[in-house]
Structure formats: C-alpha cells, structure tokens
KOLFI-312759 format. One record per residue (C-alpha): residue number from 0; x, y, z. Coordinates in Angstrom, 3 decimals, always signed. Example, Ala and Ser with C-alpha at 12.3 -4.5 7.8 and 13.67 -1.06 7.14 Angstrom:
REM KOLFI-312759
<site 0, <+12.300, -4.500, +7.800>>
<site 1, <+13.670, -1.060, +7.140>>
//
This chain:
REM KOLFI-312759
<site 0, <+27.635, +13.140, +8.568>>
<site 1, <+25.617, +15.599, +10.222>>
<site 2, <+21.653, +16.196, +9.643>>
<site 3, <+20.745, +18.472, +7.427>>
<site 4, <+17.837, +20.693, +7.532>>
<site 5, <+16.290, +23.434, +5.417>>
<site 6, <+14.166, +26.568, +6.788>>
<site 7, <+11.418, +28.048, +4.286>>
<site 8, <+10.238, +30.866, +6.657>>
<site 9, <+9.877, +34.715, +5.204>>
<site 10, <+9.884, +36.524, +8.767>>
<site 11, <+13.868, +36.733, +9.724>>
<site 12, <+13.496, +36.699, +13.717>>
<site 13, <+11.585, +33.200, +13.409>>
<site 14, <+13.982, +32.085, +10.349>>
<site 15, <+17.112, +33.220, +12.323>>
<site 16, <+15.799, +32.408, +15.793>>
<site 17, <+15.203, +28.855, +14.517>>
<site 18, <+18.021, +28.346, +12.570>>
<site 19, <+20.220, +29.049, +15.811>>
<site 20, <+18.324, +26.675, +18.224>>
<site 21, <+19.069, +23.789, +15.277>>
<site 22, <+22.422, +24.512, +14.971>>
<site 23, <+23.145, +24.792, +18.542>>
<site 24, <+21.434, +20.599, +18.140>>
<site 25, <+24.345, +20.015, +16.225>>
<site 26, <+22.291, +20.218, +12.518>>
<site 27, <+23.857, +21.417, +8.942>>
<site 28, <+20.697, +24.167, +8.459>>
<site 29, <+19.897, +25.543, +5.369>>
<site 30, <+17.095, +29.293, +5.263>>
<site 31, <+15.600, +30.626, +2.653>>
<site 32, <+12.765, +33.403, +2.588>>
<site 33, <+10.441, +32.171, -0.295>>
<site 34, <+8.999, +28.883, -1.813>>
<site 35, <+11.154, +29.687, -5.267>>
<site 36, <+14.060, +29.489, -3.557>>
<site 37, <+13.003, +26.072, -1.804>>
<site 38, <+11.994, +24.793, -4.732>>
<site 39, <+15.848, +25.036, -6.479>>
<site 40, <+17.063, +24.125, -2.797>>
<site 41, <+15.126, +20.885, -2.680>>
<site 42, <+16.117, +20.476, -6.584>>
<site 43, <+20.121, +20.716, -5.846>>
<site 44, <+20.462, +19.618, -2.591>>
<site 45, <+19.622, +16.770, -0.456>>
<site 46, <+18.053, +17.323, +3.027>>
<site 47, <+16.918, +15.217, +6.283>>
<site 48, <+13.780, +17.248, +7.113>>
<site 49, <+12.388, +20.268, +5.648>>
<site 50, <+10.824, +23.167, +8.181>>
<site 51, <+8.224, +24.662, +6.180>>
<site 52, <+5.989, +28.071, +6.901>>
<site 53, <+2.633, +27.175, +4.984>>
<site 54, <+2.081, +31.062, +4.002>>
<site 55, <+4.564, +32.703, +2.015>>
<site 56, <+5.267, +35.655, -0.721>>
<site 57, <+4.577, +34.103, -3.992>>
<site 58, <+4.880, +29.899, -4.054>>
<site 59, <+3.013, +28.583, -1.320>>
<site 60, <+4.419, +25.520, +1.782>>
<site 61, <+2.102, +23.642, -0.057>>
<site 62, <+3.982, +24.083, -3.010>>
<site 63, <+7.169, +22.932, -0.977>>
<site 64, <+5.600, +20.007, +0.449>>
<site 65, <+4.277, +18.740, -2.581>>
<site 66, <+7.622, +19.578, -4.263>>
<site 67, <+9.380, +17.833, -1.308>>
<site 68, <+7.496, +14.492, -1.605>>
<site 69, <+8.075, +14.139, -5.348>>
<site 70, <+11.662, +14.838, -5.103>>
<site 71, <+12.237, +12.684, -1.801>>
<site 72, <+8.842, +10.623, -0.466>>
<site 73, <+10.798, +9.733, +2.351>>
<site 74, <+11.999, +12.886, +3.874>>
<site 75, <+9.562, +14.601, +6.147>>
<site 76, <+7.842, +17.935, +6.194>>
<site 77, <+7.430, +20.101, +9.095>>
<site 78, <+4.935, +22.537, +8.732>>
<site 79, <+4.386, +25.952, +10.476>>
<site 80, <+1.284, +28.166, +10.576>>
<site 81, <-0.740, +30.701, +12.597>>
<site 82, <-3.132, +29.573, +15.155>>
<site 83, <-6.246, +30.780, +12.802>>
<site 84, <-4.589, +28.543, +9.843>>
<site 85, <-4.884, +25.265, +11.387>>
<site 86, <-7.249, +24.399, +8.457>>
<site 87, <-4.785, +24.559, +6.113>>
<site 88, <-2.286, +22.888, +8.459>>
<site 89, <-4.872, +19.727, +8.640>>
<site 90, <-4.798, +19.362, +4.997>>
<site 91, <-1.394, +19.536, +4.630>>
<site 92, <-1.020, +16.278, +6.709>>
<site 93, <-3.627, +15.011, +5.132>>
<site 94, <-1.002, +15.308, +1.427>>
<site 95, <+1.498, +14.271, +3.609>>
<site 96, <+3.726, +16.147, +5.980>>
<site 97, <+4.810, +14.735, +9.123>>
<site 98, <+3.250, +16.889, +11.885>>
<site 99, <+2.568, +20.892, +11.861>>
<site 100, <+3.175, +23.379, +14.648>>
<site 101, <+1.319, +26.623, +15.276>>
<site 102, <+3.116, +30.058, +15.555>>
<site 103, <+4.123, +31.615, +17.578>>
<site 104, <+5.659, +28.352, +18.562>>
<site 105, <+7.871, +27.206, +21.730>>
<site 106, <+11.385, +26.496, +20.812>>
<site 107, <+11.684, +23.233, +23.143>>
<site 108, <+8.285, +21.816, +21.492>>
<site 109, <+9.517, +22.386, +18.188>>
<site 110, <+12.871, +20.534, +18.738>>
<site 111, <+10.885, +17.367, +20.078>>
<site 112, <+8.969, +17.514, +16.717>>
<site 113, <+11.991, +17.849, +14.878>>
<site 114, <+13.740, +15.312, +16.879>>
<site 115, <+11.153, +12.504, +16.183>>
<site 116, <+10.671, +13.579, +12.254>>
<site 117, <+14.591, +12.564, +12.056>>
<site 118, <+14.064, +9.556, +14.074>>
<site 119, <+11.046, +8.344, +11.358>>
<site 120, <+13.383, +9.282, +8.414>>
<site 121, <+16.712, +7.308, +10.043>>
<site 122, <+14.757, +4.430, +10.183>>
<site 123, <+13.047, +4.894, +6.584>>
<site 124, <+15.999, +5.182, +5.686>>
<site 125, <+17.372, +1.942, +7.428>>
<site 126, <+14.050, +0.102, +5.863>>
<site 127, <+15.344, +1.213, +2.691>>
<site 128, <+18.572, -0.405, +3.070>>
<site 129, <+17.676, -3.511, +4.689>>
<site 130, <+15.197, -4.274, +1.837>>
<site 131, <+17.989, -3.859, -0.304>>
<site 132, <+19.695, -6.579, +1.329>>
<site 133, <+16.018, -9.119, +1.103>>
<site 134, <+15.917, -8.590, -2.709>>
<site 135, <+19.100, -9.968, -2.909>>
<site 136, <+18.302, -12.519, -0.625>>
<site 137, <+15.244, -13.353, -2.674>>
<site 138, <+16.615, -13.581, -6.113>>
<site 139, <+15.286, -10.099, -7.338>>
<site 140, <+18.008, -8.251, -9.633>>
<site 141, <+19.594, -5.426, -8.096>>
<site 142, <+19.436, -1.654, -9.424>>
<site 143, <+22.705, +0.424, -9.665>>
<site 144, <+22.502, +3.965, -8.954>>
<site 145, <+23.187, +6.329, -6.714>>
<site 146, <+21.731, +9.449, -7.874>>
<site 147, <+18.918, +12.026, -6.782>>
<site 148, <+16.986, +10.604, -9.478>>
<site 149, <+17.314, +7.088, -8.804>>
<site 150, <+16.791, +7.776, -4.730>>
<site 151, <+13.752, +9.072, -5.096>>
<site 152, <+12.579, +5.797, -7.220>>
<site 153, <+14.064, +3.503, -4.288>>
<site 154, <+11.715, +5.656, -2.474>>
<site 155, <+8.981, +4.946, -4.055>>
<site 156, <+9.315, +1.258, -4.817>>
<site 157, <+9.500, +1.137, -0.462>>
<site 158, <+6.359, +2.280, -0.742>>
<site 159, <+4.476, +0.364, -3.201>>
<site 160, <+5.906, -3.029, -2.170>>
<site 161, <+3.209, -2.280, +1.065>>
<site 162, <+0.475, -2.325, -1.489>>
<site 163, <-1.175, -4.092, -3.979>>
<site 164, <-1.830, -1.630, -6.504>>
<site 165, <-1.434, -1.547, -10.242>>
<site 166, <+1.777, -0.291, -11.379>>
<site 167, <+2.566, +1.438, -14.388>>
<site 168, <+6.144, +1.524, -15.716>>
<site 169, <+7.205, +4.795, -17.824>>
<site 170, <+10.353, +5.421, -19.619>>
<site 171, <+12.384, +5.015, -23.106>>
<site 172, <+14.063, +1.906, -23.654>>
<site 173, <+16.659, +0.564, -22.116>>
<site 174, <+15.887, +2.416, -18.957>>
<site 175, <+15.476, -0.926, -16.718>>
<site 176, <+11.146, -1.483, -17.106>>
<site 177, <+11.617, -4.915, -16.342>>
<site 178, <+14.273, -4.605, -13.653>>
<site 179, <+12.178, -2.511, -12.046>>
<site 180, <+8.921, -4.861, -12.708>>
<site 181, <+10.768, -7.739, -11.033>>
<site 182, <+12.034, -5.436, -8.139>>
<site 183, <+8.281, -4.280, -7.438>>
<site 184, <+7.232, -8.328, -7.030>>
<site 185, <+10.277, -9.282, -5.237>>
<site 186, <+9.733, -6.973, -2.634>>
<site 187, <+5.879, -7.383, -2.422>>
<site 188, <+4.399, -10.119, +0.000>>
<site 189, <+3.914, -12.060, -3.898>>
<site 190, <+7.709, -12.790, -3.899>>
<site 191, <+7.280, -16.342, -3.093>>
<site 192, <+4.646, -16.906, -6.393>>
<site 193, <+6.038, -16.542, -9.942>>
<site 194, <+6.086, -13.282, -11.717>>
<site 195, <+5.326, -13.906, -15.347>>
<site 196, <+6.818, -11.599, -17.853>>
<site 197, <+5.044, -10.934, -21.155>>
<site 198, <+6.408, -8.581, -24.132>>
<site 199, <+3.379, -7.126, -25.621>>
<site 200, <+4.990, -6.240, -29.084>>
<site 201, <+6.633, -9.622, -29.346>>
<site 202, <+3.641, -11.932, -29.399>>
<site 203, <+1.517, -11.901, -32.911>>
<site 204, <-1.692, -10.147, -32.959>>
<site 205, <-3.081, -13.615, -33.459>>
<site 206, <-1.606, -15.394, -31.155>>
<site 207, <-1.902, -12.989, -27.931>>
<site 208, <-5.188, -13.593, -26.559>>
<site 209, <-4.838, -17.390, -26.344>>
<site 210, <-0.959, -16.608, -25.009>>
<site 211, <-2.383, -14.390, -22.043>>
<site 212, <-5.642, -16.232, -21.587>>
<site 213, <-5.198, -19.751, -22.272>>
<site 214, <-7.486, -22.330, -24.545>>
<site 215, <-9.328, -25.557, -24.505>>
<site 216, <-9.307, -28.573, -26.600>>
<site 217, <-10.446, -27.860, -29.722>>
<site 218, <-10.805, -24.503, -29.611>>
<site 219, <-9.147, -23.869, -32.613>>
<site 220, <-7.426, -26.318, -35.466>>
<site 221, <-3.981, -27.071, -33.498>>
<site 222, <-5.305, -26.862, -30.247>>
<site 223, <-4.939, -30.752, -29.711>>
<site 224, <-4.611, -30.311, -25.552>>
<site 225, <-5.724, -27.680, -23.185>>
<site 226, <-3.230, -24.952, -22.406>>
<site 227, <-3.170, -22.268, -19.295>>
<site 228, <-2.543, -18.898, -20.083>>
<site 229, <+0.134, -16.995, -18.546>>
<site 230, <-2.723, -15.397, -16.510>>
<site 231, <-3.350, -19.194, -14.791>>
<site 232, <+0.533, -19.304, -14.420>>
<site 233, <+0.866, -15.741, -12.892>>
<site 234, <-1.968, -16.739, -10.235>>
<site 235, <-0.777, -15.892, -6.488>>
<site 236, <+1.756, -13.933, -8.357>>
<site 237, <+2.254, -11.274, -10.788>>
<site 238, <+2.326, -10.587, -14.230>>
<site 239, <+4.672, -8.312, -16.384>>
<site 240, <+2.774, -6.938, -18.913>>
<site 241, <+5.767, -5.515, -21.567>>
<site 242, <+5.070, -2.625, -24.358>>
<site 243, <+1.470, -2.818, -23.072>>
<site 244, <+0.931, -0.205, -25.670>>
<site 245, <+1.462, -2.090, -28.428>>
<site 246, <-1.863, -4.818, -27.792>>
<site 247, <-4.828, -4.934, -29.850>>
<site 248, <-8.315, -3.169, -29.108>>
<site 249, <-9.873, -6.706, -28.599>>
<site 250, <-7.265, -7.819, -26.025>>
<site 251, <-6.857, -4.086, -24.077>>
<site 252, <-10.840, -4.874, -23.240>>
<site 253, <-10.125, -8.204, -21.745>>
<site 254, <-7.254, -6.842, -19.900>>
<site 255, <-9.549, -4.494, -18.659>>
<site 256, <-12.337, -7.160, -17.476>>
<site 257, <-9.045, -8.873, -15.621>>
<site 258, <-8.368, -5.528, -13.718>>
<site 259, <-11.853, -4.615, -12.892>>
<site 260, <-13.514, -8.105, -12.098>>
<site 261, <-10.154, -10.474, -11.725>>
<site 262, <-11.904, -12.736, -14.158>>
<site 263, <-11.467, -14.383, -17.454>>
<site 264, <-12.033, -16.967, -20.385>>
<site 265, <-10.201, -19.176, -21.751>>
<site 266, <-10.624, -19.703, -26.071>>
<site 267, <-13.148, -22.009, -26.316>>
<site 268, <-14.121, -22.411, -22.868>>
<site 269, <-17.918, -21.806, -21.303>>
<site 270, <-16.579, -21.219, -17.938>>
<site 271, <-15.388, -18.300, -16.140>>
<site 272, <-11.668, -18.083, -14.236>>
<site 273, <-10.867, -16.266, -11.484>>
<site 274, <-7.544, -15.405, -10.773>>
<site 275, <-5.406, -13.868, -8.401>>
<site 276, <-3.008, -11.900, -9.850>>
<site 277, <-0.746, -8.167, -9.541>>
<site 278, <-0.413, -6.265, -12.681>>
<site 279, <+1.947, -4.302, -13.507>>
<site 280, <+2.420, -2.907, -16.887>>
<site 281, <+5.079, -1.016, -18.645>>
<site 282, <+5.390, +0.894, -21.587>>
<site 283, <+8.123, +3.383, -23.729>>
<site 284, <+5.039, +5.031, -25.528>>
<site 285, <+3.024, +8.678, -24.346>>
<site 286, <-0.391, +6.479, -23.419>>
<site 287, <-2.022, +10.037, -22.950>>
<site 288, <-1.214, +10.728, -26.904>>
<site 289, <-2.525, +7.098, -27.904>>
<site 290, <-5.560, +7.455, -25.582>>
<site 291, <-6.135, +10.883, -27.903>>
<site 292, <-5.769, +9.171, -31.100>>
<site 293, <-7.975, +6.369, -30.259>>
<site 294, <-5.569, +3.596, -30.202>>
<site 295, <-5.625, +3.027, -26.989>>
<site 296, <-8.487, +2.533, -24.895>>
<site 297, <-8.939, +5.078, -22.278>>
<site 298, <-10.574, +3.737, -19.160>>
<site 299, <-7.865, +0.836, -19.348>>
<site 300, <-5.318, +3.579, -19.404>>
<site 301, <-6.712, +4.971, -16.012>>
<site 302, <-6.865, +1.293, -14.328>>
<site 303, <-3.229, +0.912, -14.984>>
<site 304, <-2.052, +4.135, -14.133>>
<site 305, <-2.660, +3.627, -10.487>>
<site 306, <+0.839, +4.048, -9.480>>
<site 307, <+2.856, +5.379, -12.094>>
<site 308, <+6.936, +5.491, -11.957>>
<site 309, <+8.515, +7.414, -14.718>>
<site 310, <+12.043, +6.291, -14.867>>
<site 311, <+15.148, +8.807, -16.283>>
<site 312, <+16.860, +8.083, -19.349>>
<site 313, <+21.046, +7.726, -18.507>>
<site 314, <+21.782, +11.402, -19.971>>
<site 315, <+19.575, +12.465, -16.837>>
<site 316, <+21.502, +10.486, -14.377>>
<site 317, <+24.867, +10.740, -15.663>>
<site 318, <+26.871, +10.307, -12.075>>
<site 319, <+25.755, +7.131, -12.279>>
<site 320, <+27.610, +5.674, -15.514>>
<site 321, <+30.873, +5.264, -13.760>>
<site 322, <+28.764, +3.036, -11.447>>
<site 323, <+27.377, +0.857, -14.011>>
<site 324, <+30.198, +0.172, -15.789>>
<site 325, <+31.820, -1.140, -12.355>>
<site 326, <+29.264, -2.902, -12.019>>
<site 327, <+28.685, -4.577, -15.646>>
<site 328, <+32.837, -4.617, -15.970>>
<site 329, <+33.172, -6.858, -12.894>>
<site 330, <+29.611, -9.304, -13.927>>
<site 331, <+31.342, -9.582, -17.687>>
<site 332, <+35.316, -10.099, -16.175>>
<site 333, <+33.485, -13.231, -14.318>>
<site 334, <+31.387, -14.572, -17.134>>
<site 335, <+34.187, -14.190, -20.232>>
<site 336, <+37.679, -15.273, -17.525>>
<site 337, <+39.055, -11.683, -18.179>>
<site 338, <+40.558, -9.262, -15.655>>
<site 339, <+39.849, -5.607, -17.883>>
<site 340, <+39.582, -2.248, -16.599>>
<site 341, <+38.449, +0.677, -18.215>>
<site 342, <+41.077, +3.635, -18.123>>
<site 343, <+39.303, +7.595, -16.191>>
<site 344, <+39.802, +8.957, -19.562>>
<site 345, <+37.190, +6.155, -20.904>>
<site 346, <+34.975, +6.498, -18.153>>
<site 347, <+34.988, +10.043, -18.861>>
<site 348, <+34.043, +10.006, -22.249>>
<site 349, <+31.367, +7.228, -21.522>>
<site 350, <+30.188, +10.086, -18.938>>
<site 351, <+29.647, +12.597, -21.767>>
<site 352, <+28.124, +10.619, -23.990>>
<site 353, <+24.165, +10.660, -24.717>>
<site 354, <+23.107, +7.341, -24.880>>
<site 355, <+20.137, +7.140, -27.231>>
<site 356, <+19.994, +3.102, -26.052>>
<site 357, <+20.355, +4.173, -22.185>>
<site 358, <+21.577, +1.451, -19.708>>
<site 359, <+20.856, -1.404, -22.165>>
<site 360, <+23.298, +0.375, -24.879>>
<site 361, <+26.136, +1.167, -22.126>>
<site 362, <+25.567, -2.827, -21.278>>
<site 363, <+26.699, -3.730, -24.841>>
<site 364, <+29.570, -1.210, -25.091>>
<site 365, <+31.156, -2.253, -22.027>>
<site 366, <+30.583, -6.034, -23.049>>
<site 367, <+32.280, -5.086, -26.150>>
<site 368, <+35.180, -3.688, -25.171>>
<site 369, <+35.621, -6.096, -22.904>>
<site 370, <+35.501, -8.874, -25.606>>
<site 371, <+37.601, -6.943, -28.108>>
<site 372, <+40.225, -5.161, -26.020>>
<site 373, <+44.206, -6.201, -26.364>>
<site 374, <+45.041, -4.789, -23.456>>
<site 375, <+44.274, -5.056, -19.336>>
<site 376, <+42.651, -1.701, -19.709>>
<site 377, <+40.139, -0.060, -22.038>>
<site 378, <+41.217, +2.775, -23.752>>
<site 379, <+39.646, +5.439, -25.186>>
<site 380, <+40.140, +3.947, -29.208>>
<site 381, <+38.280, +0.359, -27.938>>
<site 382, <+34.964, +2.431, -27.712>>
<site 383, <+32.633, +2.040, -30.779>>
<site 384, <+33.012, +4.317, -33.271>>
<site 385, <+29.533, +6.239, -33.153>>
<site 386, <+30.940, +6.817, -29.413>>
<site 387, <+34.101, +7.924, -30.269>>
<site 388, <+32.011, +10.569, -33.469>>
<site 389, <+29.882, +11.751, -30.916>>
<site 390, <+32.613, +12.976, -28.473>>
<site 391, <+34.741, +14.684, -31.525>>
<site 392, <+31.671, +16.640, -32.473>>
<site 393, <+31.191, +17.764, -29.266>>
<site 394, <+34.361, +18.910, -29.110>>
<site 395, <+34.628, +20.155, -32.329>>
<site 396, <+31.462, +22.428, -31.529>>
<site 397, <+32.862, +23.289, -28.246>>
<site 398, <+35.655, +24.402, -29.952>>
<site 399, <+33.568, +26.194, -32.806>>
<site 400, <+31.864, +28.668, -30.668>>
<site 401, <+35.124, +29.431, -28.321>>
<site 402, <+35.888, +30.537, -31.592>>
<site 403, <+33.160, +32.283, -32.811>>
<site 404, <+32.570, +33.880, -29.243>>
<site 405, <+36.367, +35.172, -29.263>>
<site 406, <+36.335, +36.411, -32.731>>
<site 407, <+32.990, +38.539, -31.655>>
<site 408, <+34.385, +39.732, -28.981>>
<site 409, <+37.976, +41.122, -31.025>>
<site 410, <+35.555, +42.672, -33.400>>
<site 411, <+33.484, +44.569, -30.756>>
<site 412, <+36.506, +45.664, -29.003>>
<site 413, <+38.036, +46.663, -32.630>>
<site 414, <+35.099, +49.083, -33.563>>
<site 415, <+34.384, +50.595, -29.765>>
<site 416, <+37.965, +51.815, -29.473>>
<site 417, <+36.787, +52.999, -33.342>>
<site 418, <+33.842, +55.116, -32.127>>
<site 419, <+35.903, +56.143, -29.142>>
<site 420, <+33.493, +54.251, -26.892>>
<site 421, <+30.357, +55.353, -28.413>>
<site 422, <+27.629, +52.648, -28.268>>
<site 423, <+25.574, +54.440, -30.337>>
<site 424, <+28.010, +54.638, -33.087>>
<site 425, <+29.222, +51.172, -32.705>>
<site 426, <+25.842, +49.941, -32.736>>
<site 427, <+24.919, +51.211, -35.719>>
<site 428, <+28.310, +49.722, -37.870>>
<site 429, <+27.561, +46.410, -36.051>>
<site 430, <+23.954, +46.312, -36.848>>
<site 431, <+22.675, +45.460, -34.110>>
<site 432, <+20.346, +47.404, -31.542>>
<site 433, <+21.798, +49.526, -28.886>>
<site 434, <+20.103, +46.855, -26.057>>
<site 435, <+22.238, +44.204, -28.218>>
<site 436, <+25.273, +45.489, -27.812>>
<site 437, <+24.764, +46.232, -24.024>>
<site 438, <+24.125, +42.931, -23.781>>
<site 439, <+27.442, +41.471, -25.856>>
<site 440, <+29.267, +43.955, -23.773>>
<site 441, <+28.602, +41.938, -20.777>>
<site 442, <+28.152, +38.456, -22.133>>
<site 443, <+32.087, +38.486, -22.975>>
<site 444, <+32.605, +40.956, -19.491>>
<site 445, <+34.272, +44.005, -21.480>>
<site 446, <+36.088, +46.653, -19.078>>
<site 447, <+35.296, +50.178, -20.870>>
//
C-alpha cells in the first residue's frame, strides 16, 4: 500500500509543482487549496503525512495542524512558510508538527524532510503494533476496533503510557472505561504493580472513605483489626477510580489532598501515609455541568482532567460491530462448547442498530443468541425483540417518507402541467412561496 500524502497549499505552481515531485517518489498525493477543504480531507480520509502552507484564505495551517493531531497524533505535519514567517513556523513545532520548511523551498530538501517524517510515522506506527502484542503478553485486555475513531485513541494511549499523568476517562456506558483504564496501566512502566479498580457509585456513602483510605483499630464500632485502603493496595501501582462523579463532597477533598500532596489518613489514625500511586479516573457524567451546579468540586475536576480521552459511543463507530461480534462470538463459542455463527443479514441489522447500552449491550445480545439459538447460525428472528422493533421502525419510516416524498412530487408535477409551467401560479395553489417551490423542484430533480 502506497504512502499517502495530502497538499494544503493555495498557490497552484507550488501545489502542482509539489504534488508532481511526490508522485514521481512513488506517493498516493492528495491537494487542496484551503484549510476547509483539509479539514473534511483529514475528517474522511486517512493520510501518512500532511504538507501544510501555514498562511491560507480563510482557516489557517494552524488550524490543519491542530485538526491533524486530534484526528491522528501520530501522523506528522509538514509545515511551509515564507522566510519572514519563521515566527509562526517556530510555534507551530512548538504545538507539534514535525519540521517546517521556508518558501521558496528546494525540491530535493523538501523530499529529505518528507522522507524522514514517513520514516518517524512507519516506526510509530510499528511501536503501535508491537505494544499491542506486550499488552497481551502482560495480561492487559485487548480493545477491538478498527476504526478512525478508535485509531486515533490507540494513538493516544501510545502516548500516555510514556507518562505519568492523571487520566481522565469520558464516555456513556458501556463504551469500555475500564478496558481502557486497565490498558493505560498495562502499558505504563506500573504494569508489574496492581491496578486497583474502584466503582464510585457502588460503594455506600458511608462506607467509601474508610474503603479508599483504610482504618485503624477502633476507629469505629466494628473495626476490630486494622484494614489498608485500596489506596495502600494500589501503592507502586494504580488505581481505577469508577463513576468518580458520583463521590461525596467530603471524599472529592481527600481525593484531592491524594493528587496534590500523594498523602493520606487512615480513619482513626494520627499519622500521615504517603503513597505512590497513578490515578486515573473515569466517569459517564458532563463534570463541567456538575462543577456548575456545585456538586462537584472544581479544582479536583482540573487535577483529573490532565489527560482526558473521550471515548465514542458504538453508533459512532459502527464498522466496527461486525468486529466485535467476531470477536465476542468466538470468546462465548469457547466458554458455552458451541460452534454458532451469526448469518450477514444479522450482522447487518446489528450494524444498523443504535445501541443505547453500546459495546456492553452488543456483549449481551450476542451472548444471548448464542445461548438461545436452535440452529449453527443466528438468524435474524434470534435477536431480541427491542432489536428486531427498532429495525421495523426504521424501515417503516424509511418507507413512510419514500412515500410521502413520491406523493409530493406526483402532486407538484400534477398542478405545474395545470398552470402550464407557471411557478407563480402553482405556487400560489400549493401554498407555498415561490423560493419553496424552486427548491421542491430540485429536491425531487424535475425536468421542465
């Protein structure tokens, strides 16, 4: 599979001029003229190195480069300016692009640039892989998906395992928070310490403090021994901190005093423990909106949201259902001593389907049909029934406005031949504005 790179440069000779020297490299290159059109390249496509000028009519390179990194960290950014803009060219590397290189520019200079940007992103790439592999090896769970949106998390996860930041988990339920938790710690130089998981909304308000934190002898009636805290148990490690939007006032400020000083107490105790310990934190609520409403407090909410990663719900990553039910199909086969298959037509309907419950609910359908099935194969009438509702409404409202639109269309037809072809006329019956019916005209692509 060749390279492929794309061009954002307004002046044709240097966009054309370029684009020939790459191609004559052996590259797949992609031009455009202006950062809008970039920006829906970079959206659609998928590219090896981007080329960048930094001026340009309306969006600015900047604008692509920034657009470039969230969409794919790991692809690298070329940038081009004039000899006076070298200002601007400096603090584009300093948000990230690979290198920059002044105009008007030598063709054989450029090429070397380009040549060692795709070396950096073959083995990023390679990196990427190979870590795959060593969170196997390690026992970390592995993530299934192969989609633009799910890339450019990969992406990022390469990159925080190198740190030791706070990491803060977004997304509904069901998306994978604490596959992705354990995937952060496995691939982190913690991976040989525990990683304690902790679900927030699970634990009684009562209870939590001496859960996280530990207590001494006697610190309360029932506390007949000392017990550590899942802090103490996390140390060297790191701890998965579940729903974190769902703990008490009391509790978010000793979190905090844990994130700021790496200290704690335990109930009942005089003395102070240190600890050594990651944190990362996940939660399906809008912390912004509970930060507003005072429920949340907010300088916690800016210690934890270090490193955020917002993960997609399924109906945003839909190429990757037929992947997950391989996947969960083959796991379930081995665990129940069944050989099933689901049939294309029930992949395809799984494919259409919204998922309110996201990976977690497509889990439970395919373990269900599965465990219910007469047959080798799953057919379409093994799905649940809410599964099976959804699709015939779709279809039914698919069907509903074919309908409507091709009724609409007869009746526009019916009184334009009426008027003779008059708008104006036919307008008025219709009651609808001239503009409308200009518009209906060529909605449902009428040859008058």
């Amino acid at each position: 599979m060749r390279e492929s790179i794309i061009i954002v440069e307004d002046e044709k000779i240097v966009r054309i001029s370029l684009a020939d020297a790459l191609k004559a490299e052996g590259y797949a290159v992609l031009t455009v003229a202006d950062g809008e059109t970039a920006l829906s390249a970079l959206e659609e496509g998928e590219f090896s190195l981007v080329i960048s000028d930094i001026r340009l009519p309306g969006l600015s390179g900047v604008d692509v480069l920034k657009k470039s990194l969230s969409e794919s960290p790991s692809t690298p950014v070329i940038v081009m300016t004039a000899y006076g803009n070298i200002k601007d060219a400096v603090e584009t590397m300093r948000l990230g692009a690979f290198d920059y290189i002044t105009k008007p520019f030598d063709l054989d200079e450029m090429l070397i640039t380009v040549n060692k940007a795709l070396e950096v992103e073959s083995i990023t790439r390679e990196n990427i892989r190979l870590r795959k592999e060593l969170r196997s090896y390690y026992g970390a769970p592995n993530i299934i998906g192969e989609s633009k949106a799910m890339k450019a998390i990969y992406a990022l996860l390469e990159k925080i395992s190198r740190t030791e930041s706070t990491v803060l988990i977004l997304g509904e339920s069901g998306t994978g928070k604490e596959l992705i938790a354990s995937t952060i710690h496995y691939q982190s130089s913690r991976k040989d310490n525990p990683i304690i998981r902790v679900n927030c909304a699970a634990l009684p308000e009562d209870l939590i403090e001496s859960e996280l934190f530990g207590y001494e002898k006697g610190a309360f009636t029932g506390a007949v021994a000392k017990k550590p805290g899942r802090f103490d148990l996390a140390d060297g490690g790191s701890i998965f901190l579940d729903e974190i939007g769902d703990l008490p006032p009391l509790t978010q400020t000793k979190i905090l005093r844990v994130l700021e000083e790496r200290t704690f107490e335990r109930l009942g105790a005089t003395d102070t423990v240190s600890v050594d310990v990651r944190i990362i934190a996940a939660t399906n609520k809008k912390l912004e909106r509970e930060v507003q409403k005072g429920r949340f407090r907010e300088d916690l909410y800016y210690r934890l949201n270090v490193i955020p990663i917002e993960l997609p719900p399924l109906r945003k990553r839909k190429t990757d259902v037929p992947l997950l039910i391989n996947s969960f199909n083959s796991r379930l086969n081995d665990q129940m001593g069944t050989d099933v298959s689901f049939s294309p037509e029930t992949v395809d309907i799984l494919m259409n389907y919204s998922f309110p419950g996201n990976v977690r609910e497509l889990l439970n359908i395919v373990e269900r049909c599965i465990a219910l099935t007469n047959y080798k194969m799953v057919k379409p009438f093994d799905l649940p029934p809410h599964v099976v509702k959804a699709r015939q409404e779709k279809t039914l409202l698919s069907t509903l406005q074919t309908i409507t639109a091709d009724a609409e269309k007869e009746h526009i037809v019916r009184i334009l031949k009426l008027t003779e072809g008059n708008r104006t006329k036919s307008a008025e019956i219709l009651g609808i504005s001239r503009k409308t019916l200009w518009e209906k005209i060529n909605t449902h692509q009428l040859d008058l």
